[in-house]
N, C-alpha and C positions, 0 to 999 in steps of 0.2 A: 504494500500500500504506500509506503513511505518513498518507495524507490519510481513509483508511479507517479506520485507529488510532482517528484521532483524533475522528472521527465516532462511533464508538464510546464511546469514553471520555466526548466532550461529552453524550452521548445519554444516557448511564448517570447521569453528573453533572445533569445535567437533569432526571432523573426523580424523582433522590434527594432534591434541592430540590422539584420538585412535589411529592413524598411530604409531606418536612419541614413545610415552608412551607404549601402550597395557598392562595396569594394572588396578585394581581397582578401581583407583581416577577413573582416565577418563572414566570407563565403567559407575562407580556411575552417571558422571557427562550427556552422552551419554543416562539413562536410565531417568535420572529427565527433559532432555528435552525433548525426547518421551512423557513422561506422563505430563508435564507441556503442550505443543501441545495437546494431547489427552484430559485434562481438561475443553476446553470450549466444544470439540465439545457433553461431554455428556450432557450440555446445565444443570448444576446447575445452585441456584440462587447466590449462593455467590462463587466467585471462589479464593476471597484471603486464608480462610482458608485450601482450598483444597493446594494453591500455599504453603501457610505455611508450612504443613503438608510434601510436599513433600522436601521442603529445610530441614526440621527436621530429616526427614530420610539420607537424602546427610551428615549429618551431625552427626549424631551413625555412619554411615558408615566408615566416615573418624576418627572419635574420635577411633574408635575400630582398623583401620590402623594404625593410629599413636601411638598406646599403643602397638600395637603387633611389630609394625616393627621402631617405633621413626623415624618414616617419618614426615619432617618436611612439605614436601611438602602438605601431607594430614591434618597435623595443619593447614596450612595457607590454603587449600579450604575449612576444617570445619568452620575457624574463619569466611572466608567471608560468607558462609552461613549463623552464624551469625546474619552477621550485616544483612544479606537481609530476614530473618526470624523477626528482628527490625521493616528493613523498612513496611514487609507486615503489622504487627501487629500494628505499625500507621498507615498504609491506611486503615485498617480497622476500626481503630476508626475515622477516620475522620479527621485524625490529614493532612494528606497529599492528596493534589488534585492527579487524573490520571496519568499526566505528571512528578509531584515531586516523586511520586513514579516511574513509569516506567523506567526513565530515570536512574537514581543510581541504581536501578535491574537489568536492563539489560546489565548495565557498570561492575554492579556487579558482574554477571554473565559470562560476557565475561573475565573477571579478574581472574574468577576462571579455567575456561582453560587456558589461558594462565600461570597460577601456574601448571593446572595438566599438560599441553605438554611441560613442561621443557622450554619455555621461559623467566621463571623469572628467572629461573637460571641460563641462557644465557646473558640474561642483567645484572644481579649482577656480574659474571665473566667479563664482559666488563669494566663493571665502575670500578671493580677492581681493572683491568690491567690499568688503565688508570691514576686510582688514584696509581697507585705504579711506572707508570713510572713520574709523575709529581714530585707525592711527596715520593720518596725512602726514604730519612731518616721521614718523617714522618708519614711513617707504622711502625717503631722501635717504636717511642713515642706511638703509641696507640694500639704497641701489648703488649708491656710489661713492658712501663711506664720506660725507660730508654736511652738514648741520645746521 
């Protein structure tokens, strides 16, 4: 039930980024949940290395974006790939129960849509503005160390 939630949720999240966006990040990210869902049902015995495998490729994808075009945006879904390419590779050793992995994965994972459908760069402009109208003079001090 919980893993259907959340198949849900990611799907929906996925599509809003496709919406958003329509670019590469999000297609990459749109085809690694396709095949991440498609993964158990071929019914392997071990499915982390498969899981691995395909965060690996999300992540050439994005490293080859971010060199061609210095999209930051694609740094930061390659990086958390990453770190969830980490956590598989503990679960696989044993290091991490079901849960201690699932949980940061799929947090993970949703963290990376919302980088590739321009939400974090929605919330960054926020705090921005917010920090600029609190503190006006000190955005001078930390842009260019003078007062």
């Amino acid at each position: 039930m919980a893993n259907t939630v959340y198949l849900v949720i990611a799907s929906a999240a996925v599509m809003w980024a496709l919406w958003r966006s329509r670019d590469v990040i999000a297609g990459t990210l749109a085809l690694g949940l396709a095949a991440s869902v498609a993964v158990p049902l071929a019914g392997p015995q071990h499915l982390l290395p498969l899981l691995s495998a395909i965060d690996a490729f999300a992540c050439l994808v994005m490293m080859v974006v971010w060199i061609q075009y210095t999209s930051l945006r694609a740094w930061a879904v390659g990086y958390i790939g990453l770190v969830k390419t980490g956590l598989t590779f503990l679960a696989a050793w044993g290091l991490l129960g079901p849960w201690a992995y699932a949980l940061p994965f799929d947090a993970a994972f949703l963290a990376q849509v919302a980088v590739a459908g321009g939400l974090a760069d929605d919330l960054g402009a926020r705090i921005d503005d917010v920090r600029r109208r609190v503190l006006p003079r000190g955005l001078v001090l930390l842009r260019d160390g003078e007062g």
